[in-house]
C-alpha positions as CSV (number, residue, x, y, z in Angstrom):
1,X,52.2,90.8,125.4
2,X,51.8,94.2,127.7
3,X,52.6,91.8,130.5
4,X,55.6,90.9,128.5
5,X,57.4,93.6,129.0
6,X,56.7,94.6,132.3
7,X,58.0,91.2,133.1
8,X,61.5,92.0,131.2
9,X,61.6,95.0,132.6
10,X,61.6,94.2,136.0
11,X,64.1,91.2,135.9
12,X,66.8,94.0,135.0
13,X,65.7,96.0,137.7
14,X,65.6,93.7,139.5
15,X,69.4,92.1,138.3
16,X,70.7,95.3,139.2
17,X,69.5,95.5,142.7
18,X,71.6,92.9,143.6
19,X,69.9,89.7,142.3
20,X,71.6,88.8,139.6
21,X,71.1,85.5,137.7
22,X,68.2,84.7,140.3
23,X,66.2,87.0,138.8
24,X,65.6,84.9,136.0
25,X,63.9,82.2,138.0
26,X,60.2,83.5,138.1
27,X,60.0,83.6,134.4
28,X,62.2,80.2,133.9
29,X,59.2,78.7,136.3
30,X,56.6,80.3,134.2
31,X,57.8,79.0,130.9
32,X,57.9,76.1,132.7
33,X,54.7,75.7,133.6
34,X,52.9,77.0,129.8
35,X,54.8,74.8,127.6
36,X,54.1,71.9,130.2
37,X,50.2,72.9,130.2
38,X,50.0,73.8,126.6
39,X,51.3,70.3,125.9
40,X,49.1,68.6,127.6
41,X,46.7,70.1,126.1
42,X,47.6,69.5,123.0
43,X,48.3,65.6,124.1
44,X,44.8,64.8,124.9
45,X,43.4,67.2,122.4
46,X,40.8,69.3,124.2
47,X,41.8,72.5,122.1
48,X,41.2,73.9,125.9
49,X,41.7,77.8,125.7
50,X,44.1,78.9,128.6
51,X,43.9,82.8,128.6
52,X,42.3,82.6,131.6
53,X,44.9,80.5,133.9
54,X,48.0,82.6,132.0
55,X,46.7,85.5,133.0
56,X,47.2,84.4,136.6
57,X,50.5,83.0,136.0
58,X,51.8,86.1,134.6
59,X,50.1,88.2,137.6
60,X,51.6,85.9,139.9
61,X,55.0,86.1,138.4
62,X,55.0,90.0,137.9
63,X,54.1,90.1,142.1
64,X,57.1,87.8,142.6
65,X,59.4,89.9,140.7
66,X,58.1,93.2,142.5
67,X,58.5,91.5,145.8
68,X,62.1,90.2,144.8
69,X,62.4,94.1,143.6
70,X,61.6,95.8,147.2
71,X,63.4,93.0,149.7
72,X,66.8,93.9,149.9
73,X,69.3,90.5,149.0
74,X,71.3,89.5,151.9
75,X,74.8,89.7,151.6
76,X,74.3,93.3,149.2
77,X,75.8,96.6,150.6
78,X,73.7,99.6,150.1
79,X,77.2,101.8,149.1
80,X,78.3,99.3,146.2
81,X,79.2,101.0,143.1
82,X,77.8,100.7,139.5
């Protein structure tokens, strides 16, 4: 849950620094990706415990939201106004 909001809180970082509505598409992929694992698992029934593999999917989408965070987006002036 931690994870959670570290996630949230960098989308609206960020959104503000000049990515806008393409800042959601990290954590659209990673909802994405759960509900389509947790359904399989729950199709076949293996009662599989997937802690493990979400942790890296969170990691992995927190380091693409820090990475989106530091790269400047093309096309954004540094003296735009708030």
């Amino acid at each position: 849950m931690f994870m959670f909001f570290i996630e949230i809180g960098l989308i609206i970082l960020v959104w503000r620094s000049g990515w806008k509505w393409r800042a959601l598409i990290p954590i659209g992929f990673l909802i994405l990706i759960a509900f389509s694992m947790g359904f399989g698992v729950g199709y076949t029934g293996s009662g599989g415990d997937l802690y493990d593999i979400n942790i890296v999917l969170e990691s992995v989408t927190i380091l693409v939201l820090f990475i989106m965070l530091i790269s400047k987006r093309s096309g954004v002036k540094d003296d735009t106004v708030r």
